[in-house]
C-alpha positions as CSV (number, residue, x, y, z in Angstrom):
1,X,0.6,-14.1,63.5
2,X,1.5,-17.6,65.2
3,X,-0.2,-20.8,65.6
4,X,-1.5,-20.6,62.2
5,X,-3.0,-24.4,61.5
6,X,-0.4,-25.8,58.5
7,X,-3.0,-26.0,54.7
8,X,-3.6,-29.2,54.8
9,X,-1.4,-30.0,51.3
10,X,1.7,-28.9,52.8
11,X,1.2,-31.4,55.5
12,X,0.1,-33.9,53.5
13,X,3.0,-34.0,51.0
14,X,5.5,-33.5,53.5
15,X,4.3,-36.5,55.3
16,X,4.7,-38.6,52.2
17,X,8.2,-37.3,51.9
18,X,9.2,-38.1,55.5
19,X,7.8,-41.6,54.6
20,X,9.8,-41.7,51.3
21,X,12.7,-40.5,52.9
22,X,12.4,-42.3,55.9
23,X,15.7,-44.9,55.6
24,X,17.9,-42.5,53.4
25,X,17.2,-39.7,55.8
26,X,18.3,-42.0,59.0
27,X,21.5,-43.2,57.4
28,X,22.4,-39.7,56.3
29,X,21.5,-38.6,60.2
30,X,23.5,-40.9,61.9
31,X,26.5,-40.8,59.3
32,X,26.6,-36.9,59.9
33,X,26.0,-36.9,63.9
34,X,29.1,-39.2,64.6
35,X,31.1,-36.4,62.8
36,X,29.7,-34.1,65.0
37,X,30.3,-36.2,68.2
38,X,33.8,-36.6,67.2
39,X,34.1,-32.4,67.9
40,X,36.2,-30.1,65.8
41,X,37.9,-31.9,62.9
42,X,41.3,-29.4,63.5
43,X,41.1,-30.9,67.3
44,X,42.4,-34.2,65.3
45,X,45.0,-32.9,63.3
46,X,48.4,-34.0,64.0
47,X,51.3,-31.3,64.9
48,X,52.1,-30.7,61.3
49,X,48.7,-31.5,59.8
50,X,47.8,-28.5,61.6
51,X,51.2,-26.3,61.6
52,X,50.8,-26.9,57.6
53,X,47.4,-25.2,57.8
54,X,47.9,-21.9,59.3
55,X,51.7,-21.7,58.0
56,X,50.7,-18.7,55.7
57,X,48.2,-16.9,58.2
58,X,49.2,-13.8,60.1
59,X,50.7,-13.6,63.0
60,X,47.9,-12.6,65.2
61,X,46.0,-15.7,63.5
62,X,48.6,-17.7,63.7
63,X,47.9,-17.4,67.6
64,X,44.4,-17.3,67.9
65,X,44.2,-20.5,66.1
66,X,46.4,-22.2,68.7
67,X,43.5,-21.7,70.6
68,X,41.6,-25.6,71.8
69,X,38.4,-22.8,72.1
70,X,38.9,-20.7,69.0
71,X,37.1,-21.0,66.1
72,X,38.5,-21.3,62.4
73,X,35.6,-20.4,59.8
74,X,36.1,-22.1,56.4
75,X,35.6,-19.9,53.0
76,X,34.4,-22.3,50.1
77,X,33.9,-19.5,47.4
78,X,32.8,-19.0,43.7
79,X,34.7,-15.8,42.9
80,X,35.6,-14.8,39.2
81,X,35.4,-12.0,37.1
82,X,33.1,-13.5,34.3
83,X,29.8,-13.2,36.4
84,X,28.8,-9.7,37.5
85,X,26.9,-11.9,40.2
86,X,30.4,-12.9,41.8
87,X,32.9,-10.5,41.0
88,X,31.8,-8.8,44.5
89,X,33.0,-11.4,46.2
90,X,36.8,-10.6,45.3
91,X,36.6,-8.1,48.4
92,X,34.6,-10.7,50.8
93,X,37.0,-13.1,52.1
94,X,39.1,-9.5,53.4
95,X,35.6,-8.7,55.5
96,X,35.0,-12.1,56.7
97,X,38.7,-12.4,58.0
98,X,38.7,-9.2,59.8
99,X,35.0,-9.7,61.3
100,X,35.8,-13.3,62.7
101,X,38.9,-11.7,64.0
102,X,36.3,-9.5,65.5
103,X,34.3,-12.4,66.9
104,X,37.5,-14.2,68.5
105,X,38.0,-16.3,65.5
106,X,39.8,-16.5,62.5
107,X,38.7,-17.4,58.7
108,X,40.7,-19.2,55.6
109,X,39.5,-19.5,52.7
110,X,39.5,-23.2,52.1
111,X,38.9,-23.2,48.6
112,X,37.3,-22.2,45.3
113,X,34.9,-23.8,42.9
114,X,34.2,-23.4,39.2
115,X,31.4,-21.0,38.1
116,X,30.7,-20.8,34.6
117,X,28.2,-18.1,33.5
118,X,25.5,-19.8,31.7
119,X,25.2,-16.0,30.2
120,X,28.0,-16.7,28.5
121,X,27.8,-19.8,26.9
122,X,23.9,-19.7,26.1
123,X,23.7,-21.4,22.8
124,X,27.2,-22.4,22.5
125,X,28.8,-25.4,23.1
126,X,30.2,-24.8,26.8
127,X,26.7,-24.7,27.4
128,X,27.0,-28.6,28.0
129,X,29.0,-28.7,30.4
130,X,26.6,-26.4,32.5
131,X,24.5,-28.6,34.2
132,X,27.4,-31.3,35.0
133,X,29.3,-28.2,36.8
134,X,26.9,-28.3,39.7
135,X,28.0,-31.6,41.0
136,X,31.7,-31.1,40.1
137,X,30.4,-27.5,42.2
138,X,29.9,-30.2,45.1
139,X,32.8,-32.6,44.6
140,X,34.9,-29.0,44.9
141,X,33.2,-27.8,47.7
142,X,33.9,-31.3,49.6
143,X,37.5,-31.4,48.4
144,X,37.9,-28.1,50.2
145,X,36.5,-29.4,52.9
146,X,38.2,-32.4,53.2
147,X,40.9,-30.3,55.0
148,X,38.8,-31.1,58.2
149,X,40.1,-27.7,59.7
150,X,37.3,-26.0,60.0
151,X,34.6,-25.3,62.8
152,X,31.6,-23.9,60.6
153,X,31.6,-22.6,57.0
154,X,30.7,-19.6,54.5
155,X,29.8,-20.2,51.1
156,X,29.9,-17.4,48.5
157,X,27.9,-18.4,45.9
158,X,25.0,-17.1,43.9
159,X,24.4,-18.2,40.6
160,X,22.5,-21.2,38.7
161,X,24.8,-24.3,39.4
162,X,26.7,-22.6,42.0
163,X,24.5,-22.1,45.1
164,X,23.4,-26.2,44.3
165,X,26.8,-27.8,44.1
166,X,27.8,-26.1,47.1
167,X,25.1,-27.0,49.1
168,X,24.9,-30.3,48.0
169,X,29.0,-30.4,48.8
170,X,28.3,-29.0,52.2
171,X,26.0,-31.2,53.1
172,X,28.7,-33.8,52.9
173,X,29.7,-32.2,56.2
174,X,26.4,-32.1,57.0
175,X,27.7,-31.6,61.0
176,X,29.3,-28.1,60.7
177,X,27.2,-25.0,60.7
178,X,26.9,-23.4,56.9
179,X,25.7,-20.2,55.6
180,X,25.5,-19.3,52.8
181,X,26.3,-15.4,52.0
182,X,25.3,-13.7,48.4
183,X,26.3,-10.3,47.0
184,X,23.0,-9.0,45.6
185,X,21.6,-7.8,42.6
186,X,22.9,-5.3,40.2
187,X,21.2,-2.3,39.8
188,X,18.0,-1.9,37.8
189,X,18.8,-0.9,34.1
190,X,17.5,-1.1,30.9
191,X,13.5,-2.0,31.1
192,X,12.9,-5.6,30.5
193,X,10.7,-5.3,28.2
194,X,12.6,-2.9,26.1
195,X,15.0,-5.9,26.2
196,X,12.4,-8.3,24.9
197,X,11.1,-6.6,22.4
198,X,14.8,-6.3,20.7
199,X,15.1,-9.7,21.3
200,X,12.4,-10.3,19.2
201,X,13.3,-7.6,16.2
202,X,16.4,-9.2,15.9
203,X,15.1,-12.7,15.7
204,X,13.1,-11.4,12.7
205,X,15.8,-9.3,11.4
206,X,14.7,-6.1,12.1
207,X,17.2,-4.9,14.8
208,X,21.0,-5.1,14.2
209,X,23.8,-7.1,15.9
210,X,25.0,-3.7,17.1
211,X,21.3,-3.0,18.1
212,X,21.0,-6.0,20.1
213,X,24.3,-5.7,21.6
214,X,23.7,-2.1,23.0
215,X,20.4,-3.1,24.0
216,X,22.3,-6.5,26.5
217,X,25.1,-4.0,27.4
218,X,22.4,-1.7,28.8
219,X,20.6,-4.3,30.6
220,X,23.4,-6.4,32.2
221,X,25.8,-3.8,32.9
222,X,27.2,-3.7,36.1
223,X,28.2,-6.0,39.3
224,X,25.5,-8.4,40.9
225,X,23.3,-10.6,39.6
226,X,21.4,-10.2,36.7
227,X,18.2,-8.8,37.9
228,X,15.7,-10.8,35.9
229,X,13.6,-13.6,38.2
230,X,16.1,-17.2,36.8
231,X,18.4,-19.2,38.2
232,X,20.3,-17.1,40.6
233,X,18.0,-15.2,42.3
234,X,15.8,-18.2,42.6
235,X,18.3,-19.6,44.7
236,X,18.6,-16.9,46.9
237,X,15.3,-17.1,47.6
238,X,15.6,-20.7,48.6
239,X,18.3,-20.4,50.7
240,X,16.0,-17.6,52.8
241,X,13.3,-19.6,53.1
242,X,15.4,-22.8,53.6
243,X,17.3,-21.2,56.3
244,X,20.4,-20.8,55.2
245,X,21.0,-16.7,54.6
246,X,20.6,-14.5,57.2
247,X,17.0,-13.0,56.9
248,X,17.1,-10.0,54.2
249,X,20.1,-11.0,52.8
250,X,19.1,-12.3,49.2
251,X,18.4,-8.7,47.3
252,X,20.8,-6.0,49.2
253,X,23.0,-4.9,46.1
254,X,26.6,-5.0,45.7
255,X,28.9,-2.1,47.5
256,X,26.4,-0.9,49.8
257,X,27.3,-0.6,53.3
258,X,24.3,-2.7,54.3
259,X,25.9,-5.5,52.1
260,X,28.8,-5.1,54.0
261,X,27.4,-5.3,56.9
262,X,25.2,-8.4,56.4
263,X,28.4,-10.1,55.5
264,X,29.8,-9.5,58.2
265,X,27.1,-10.3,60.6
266,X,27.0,-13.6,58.6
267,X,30.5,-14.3,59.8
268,X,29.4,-13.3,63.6
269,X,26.6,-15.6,63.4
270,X,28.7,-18.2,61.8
271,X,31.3,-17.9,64.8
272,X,28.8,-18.1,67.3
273,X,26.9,-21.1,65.7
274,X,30.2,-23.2,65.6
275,X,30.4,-22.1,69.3
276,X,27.4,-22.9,71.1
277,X,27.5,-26.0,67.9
278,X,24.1,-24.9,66.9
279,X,22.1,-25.3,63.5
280,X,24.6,-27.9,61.6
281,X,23.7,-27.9,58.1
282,X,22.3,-31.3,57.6
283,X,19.8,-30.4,60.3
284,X,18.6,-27.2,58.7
285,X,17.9,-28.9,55.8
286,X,15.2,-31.1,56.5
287,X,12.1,-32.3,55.1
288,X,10.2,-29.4,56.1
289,X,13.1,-27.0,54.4
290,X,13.0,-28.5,51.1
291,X,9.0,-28.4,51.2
292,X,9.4,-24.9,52.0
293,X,12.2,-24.3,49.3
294,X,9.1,-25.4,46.8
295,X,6.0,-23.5,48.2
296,X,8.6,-20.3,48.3
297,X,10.0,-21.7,44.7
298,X,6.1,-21.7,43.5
299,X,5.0,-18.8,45.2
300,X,7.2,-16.5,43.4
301,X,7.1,-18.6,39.8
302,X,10.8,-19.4,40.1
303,X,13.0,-21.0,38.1
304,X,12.3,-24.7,36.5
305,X,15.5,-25.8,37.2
306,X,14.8,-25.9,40.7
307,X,12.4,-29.1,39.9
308,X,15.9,-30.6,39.0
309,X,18.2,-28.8,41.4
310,X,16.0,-29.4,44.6
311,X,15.5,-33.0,44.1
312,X,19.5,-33.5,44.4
313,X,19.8,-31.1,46.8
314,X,17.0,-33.1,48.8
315,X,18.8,-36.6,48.1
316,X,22.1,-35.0,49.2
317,X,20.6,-34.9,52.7
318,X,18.9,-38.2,52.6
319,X,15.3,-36.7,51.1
320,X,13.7,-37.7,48.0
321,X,11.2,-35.6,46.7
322,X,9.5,-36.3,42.6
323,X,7.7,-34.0,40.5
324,X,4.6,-35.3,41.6
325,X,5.1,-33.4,44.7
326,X,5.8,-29.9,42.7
327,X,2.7,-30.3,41.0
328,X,0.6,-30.9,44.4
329,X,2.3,-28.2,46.0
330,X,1.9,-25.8,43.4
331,X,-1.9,-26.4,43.1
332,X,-2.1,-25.4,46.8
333,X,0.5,-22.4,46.6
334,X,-0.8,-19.0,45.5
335,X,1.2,-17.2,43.3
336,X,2.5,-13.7,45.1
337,X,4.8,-12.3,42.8
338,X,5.0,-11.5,39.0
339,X,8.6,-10.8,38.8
340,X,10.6,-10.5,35.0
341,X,10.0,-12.8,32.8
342,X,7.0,-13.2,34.7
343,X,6.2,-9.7,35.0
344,X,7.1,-6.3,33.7
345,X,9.3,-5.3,37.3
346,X,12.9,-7.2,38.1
347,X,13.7,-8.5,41.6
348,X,15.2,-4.8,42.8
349,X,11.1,-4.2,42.4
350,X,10.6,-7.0,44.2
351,X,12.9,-5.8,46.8
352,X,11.6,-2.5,46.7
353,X,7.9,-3.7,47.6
354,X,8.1,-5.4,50.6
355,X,10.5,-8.4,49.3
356,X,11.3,-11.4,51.1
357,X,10.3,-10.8,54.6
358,X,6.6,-9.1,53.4
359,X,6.4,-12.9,51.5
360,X,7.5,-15.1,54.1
361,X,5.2,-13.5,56.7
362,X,2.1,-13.9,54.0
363,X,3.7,-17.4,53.6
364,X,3.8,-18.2,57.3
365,X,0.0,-16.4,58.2
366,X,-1.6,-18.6,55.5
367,X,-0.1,-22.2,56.4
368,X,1.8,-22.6,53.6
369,X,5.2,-22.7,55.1
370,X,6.4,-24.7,57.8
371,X,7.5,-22.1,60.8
372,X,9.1,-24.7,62.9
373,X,12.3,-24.8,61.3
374,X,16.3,-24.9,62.7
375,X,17.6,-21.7,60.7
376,X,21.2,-20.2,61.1
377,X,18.8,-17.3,62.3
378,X,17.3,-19.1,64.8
379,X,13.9,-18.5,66.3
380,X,12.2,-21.0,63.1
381,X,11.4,-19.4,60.1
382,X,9.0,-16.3,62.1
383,X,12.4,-14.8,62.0
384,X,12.6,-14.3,58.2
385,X,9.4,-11.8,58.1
386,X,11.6,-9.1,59.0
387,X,13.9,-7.1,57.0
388,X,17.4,-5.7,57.3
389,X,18.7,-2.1,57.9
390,X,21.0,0.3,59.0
391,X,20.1,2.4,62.7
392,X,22.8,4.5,62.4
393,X,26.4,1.8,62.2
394,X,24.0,-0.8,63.6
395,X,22.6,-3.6,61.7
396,X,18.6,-4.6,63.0
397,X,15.6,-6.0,61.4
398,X,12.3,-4.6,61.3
399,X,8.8,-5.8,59.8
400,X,8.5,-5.1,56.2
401,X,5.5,-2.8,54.8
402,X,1.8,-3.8,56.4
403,X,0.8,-3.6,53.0
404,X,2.7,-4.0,49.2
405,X,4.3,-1.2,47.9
406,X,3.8,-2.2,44.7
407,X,0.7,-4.5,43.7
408,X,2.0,-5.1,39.8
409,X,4.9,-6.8,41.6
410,X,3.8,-8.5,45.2
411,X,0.2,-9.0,46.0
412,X,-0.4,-10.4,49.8
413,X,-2.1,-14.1,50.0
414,X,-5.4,-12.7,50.2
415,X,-5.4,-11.5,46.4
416,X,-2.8,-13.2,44.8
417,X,-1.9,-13.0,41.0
418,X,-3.6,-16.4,40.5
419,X,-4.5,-19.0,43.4
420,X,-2.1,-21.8,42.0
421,X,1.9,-21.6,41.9
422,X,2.1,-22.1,38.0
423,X,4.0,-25.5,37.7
424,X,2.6,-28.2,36.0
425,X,3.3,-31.7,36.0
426,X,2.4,-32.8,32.4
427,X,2.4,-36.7,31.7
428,X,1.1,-39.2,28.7
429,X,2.0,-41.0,26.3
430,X,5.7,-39.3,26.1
431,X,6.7,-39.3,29.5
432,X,6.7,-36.8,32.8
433,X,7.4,-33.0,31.8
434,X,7.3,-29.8,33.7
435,X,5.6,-26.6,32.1
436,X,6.1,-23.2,33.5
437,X,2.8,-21.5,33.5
438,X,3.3,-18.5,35.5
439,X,3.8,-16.2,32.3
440,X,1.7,-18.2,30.6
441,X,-1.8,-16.7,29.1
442,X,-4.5,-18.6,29.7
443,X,-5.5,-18.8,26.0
444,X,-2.1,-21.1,25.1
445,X,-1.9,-23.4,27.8
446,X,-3.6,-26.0,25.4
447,X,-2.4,-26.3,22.1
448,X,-2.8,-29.7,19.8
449,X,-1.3,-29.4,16.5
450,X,1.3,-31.5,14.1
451,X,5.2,-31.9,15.5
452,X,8.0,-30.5,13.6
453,X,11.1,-32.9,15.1
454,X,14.5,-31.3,15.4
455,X,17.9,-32.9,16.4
456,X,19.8,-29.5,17.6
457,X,19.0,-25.9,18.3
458,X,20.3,-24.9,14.4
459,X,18.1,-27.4,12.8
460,X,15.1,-25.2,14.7
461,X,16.5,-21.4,14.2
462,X,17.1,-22.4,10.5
463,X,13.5,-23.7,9.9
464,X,12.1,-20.6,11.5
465,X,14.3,-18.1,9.2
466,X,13.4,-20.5,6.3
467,X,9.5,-19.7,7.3
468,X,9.2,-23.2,7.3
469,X,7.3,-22.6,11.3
470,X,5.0,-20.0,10.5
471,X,1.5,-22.7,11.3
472,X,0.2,-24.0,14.4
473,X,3.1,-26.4,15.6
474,X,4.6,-28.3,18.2
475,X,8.6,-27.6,18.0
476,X,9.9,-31.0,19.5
477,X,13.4,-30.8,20.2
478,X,15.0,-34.0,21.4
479,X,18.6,-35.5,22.4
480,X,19.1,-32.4,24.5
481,X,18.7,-34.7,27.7
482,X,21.5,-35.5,30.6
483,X,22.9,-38.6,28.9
484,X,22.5,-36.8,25.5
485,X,24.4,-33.9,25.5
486,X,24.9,-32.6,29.3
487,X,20.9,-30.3,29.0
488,X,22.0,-27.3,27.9
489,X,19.7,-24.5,28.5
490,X,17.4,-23.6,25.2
491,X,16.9,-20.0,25.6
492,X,17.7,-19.4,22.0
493,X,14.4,-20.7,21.1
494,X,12.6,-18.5,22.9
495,X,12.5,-15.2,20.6
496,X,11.8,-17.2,17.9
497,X,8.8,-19.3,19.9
498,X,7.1,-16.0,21.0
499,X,7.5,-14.3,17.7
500,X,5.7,-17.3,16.2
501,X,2.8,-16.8,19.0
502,X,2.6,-13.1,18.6
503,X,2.2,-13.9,14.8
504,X,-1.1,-15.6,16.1
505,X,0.0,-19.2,15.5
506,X,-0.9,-21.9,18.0
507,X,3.1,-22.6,19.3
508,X,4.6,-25.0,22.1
509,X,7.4,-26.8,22.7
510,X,8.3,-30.0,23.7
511,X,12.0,-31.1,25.0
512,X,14.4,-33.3,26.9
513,X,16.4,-30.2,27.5
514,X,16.0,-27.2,29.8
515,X,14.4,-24.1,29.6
516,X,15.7,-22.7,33.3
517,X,14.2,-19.1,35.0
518,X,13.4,-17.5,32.0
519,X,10.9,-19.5,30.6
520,X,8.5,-17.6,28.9
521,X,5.2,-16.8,27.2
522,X,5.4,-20.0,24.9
523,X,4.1,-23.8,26.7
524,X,7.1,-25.8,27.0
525,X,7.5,-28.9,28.3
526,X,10.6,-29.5,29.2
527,X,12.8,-31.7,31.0
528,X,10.5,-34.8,29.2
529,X,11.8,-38.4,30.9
530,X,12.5,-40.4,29.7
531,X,15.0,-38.5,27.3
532,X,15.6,-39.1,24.1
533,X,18.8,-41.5,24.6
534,X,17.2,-43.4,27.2
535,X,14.6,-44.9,25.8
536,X,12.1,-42.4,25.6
537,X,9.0,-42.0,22.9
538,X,10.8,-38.8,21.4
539,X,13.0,-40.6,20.2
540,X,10.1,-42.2,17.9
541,X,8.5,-39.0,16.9
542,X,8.1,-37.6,13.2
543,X,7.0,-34.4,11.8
544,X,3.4,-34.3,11.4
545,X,2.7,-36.6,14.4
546,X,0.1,-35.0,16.1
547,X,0.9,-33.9,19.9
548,X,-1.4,-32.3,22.4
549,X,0.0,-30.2,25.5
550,X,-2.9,-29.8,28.3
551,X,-1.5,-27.7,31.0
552,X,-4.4,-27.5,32.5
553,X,-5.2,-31.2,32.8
554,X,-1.9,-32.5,32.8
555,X,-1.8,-34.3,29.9
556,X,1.6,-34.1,27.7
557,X,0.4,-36.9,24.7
558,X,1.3,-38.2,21.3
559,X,-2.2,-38.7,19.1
560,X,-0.4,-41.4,17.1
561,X,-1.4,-45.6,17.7
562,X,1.4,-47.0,19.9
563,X,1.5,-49.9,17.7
564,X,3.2,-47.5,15.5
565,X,5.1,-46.0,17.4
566,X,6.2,-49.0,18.7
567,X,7.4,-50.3,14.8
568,X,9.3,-47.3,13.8
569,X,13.3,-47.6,14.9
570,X,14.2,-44.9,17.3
571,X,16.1,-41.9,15.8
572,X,20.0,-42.5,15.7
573,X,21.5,-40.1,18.6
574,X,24.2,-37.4,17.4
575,X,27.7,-38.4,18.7
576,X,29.3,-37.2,21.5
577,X,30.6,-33.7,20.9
578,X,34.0,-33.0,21.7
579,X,35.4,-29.8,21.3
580,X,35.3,-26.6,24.7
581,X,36.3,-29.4,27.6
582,X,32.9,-31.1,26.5
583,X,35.0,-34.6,26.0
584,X,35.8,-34.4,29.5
585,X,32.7,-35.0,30.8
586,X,31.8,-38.2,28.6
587,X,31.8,-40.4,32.0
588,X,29.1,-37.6,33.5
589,X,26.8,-38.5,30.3
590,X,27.2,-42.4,31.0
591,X,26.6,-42.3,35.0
592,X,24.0,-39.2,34.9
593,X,20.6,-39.8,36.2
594,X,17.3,-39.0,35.0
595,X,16.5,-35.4,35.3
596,X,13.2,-36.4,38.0
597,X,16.1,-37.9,40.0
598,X,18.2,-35.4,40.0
599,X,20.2,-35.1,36.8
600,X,23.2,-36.2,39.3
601,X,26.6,-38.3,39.0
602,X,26.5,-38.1,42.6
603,X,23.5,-39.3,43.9
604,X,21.5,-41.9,41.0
């Protein structure tokens, strides 16, 4: 279907960002379209500038590149062995060498980035330095640039820092043609809600270390990305419906020959965009895109880092976008998906039921995405409602399924899982949170009951072994912001917050810090700005203060007279860890900016 009239949010909030945006997007514009008038930056290279480049090629290479009308792809990837999600790409930059060579051109990688694998470090003290790694992500990506060799690029990438810093580095060559190409999920294994639930024994001390290890092993145990619906595979769903992947690409696993064979027609296309000088990646992403990254963000009940990630993404192209925004797009966005921790099914599921190209084409026929796009596809976004497969050694799209395979997992727009997106702006007396709602019950989005104030993640685990939780309660954890300890990820709360719920207590939780993809059953607001360190209420707070969470309404408040408030002196912050690298990033912590902005070093 085509011609569909836009719903009349969408337009309305992306005509408020175009106006927002309007003087940051024109200098970003004009900045990146003298680059690309100046032509190829290689064409500028002096004799040994150049010779220095290709010294190491082969010698076939070393020819073509002589070429003034070949083209020399740039490789910017995230490879490592520590995340199943990127050890496929050991065996990419071989395929994308020998398919350019294919194409006429040639392909180097121009550099590698950090990944850390927030899997890892969940709960530990590398955990701070997670967030910070997506713009050091982007200051690598643009120092591998900086080489100004290159006529378009490729960016392996998948996970939760990753596929931002790169994009945000990439758009600092906003001119040259990027896609971005991901290995795919691993394959489906143990249940997730077998996991869950030993999650949960073991927070009460029914299941053994030995238990719970088996239990992990089973479900992450292979390459690709983990399968559950966070981080990573929320951001290979935005770069689909941002334009960036080739249409299909996001959920193909690792080592099948249709993964090989989308990487390689990624490296085709990316030859032929640098070319014909087509789609340049600070064109792609536009206004439009990022509102469409949200409604496809929303649709699905992605990951809440996004409502940090997409706002410095955004402002990396010139585009500012607030939480505000989220909240208005998400009241107009049905929610089509209930994928793990949302659901009982994981994205291979999702995949399984008609996937991306069934939910872009229910996207598209109801309004709620912008379909006149510039894609590395082409042909606007229409061209992501189709799928990818194998005729025979031939790679072609076709339309997904007419109808889900699978309505537990993907419901069309017509009956959707609820008719809002599940992201809620929640504001008062403490500031601006977000609350994930998707997985949510009904029953718990309002809770109002006494605070219990912790410092650090310990503090909380210790008062819930200690029993000390077991009542209605608001856990408020606080100093976990940017400038307070880097916003590490707070996942270790969760087992303990559901038990509390499934023990019939009234239970949310309120934080500077993040919560990311795997937000939960439990209410938490999260990402609360002002933090802590910067002046916010929480700072302030005491146990028994009373605090009332109104997802439904919005409201995030603190039932205490401000005059009060506003006597007490503000809780001392901890001092500045040191210890795993984390002294390294003490200038990130100064410079950082508020998570609504951004949480960036790069762009306040």
């Amino acid at each position: 279907m085509t011609g569909v009239p836009l719903h009349p949010v969408i337009a309305a909030v992306t005509r408020r960002v175009v106006e927002r945006s309007r003087d940051g997007r024109a200098d970003y514009l004009a900045r990146i379209d003298i680059a690309g008038r100046q032509g190829p930056g290689r064409g500028k290279l002096s004799c040994a500038n150049w010779a220095h480049a290709f010294a190491a090629a082969p010698a076939a290479d070393k020819l073509r590149v002589r070429l003034p009308s070949s083209v020399n792809l740039g490789i910017v990837t995230a490879y490592n062995d520590m995340l199943s999600a990127h050890q496929p790409f050991e065996r990419f930059p071989d395929i994308i060498r020998d398919a350019a060579r294919e194409a006429g051109g040639t392909a180097q990688v121009a550099g590698g980035v950090p990944a850390m694998c927030d899997g890892v470090t969940q709960g530990r003290p590398g955990m701070e330095l997670s967030l910070f790694s997506r713009d050091l992500i982007a200051m690598s990506t643009a120092v591998a640039l900086s080489h100004d060799a290159f006529d378009a690029v490729l960016c392996l990438g998948v996970c939760d820092k990753i596929v931002p810093g790169l994009l945000m580095g990439a758009l600092a060559f906003g001119h040259l043609p990027t896609l971005f190409v991901p290995a795919g999920p691993m394959t489906s294994g143990l249940p997730n809600g077998d996991k869950a639930r030993i999650r949960a024994l073991h927070a009460e001390g029914k299941a053994t270390r030995a238990d719970l290890l088996e239990a992990e092993s089973q479900a992450y145990h292979g390459p690709g990305t983990c399968t559950f619906y966070g981080t990573a595979n929320s951001n290979q769903l935005l770069m689909e419906v941002m334009g960036l992947h080739l249409p299909g690409a996001a959920f193909v696993s690792p080592g099948t020959p249709l993964r090989e064979a989308l990487t390689r027609a990624a490296t085709t296309r990316a030859v032929a965009l640098a070319q014909s000088r087509e789609a340049p990646v600070g064109h792609v992403i536009d206004e439009k895109a990022v509102v469409n990254g949200v409604v496809g963000l929303l649709a699905t009940g992605g990951s809440t880092n996004h409502a940090i990630h997409l706002v410095a993404i955004a402002r990396a192209a010139g585009i500012r976008v607030d939480w505000t925004d989220f909240d208005e797009l998400s009241l107009a966005t049905p929610l089509l998906t209930r994928i793990y921790p949302n659901g009982a099914g994981d994205v291979n599921h999702f995949h399984a039921a008609g996937g991306m190209a069934f939910l872009v084409r229910e996207l598209l026929d109801t309004g709620l995405l912008h379909e006149d796009v510039t894609t590395v596809a082409g042909q606007g976004l229409r061209r992501y409602a189709q799928e990818p497969v194998l005729d025979g050694p031939r790679l072609v799209w076709r339309d997904p399924p007419a109808r889900s395979l699978d309505m537990t997992i993907l419901r069309p727009a017509s009956d959707p899982f609820s008719a809002d997106g599940g992201l809620r702006l929640v504001q008062g007396g403490l500031g601006r949170a977000v609350v994930k709602v998707a997985a949510v019950a009904v029953e718990h989005r309002i809770i109002e009951a006494p605070a219990r104030v912790f410092d650090d993640q310990e503090a909380f685990l210790a008062a819930f072994r200690a029993g000390e939780l077991d009542r209605d309660v608001v856990a408020v954890l606080r100093f976990q912001g940017p400038r307070a300890n880097g916003m590490p990820e707070l996942h270790n709360l969760s087992p303990a917050l559901s038990v509390l719920q499934d023990r019939g207590w009234r239970v949310a939780l309120v934080t500077d810090g993040r919560m990311s993809g795997a937000s939960g059953k439990v209410a938490a607001a999260i990402h609360l700005t002002p933090e802590a360190l910067d002046g916010g209420v929480l700072a302030t707070l005491r146990d028994e203060d009373l605090l009332r969470l109104d997802c439904d309404r919005g409201v995030l408040d603190v039932l205490v007279d401000r005059k009060t408030l506003e006597a007490r002196e503000p809780a001392p912050s901890p001092a500045s860890a040191v210890g795993c690298g984390r002294e390294l990033f003490e200038p990130f912590r100064r410079l950082v900016s508020a998570a609504e902005d951004g949480a960036s070093v790069i762009y306040p």
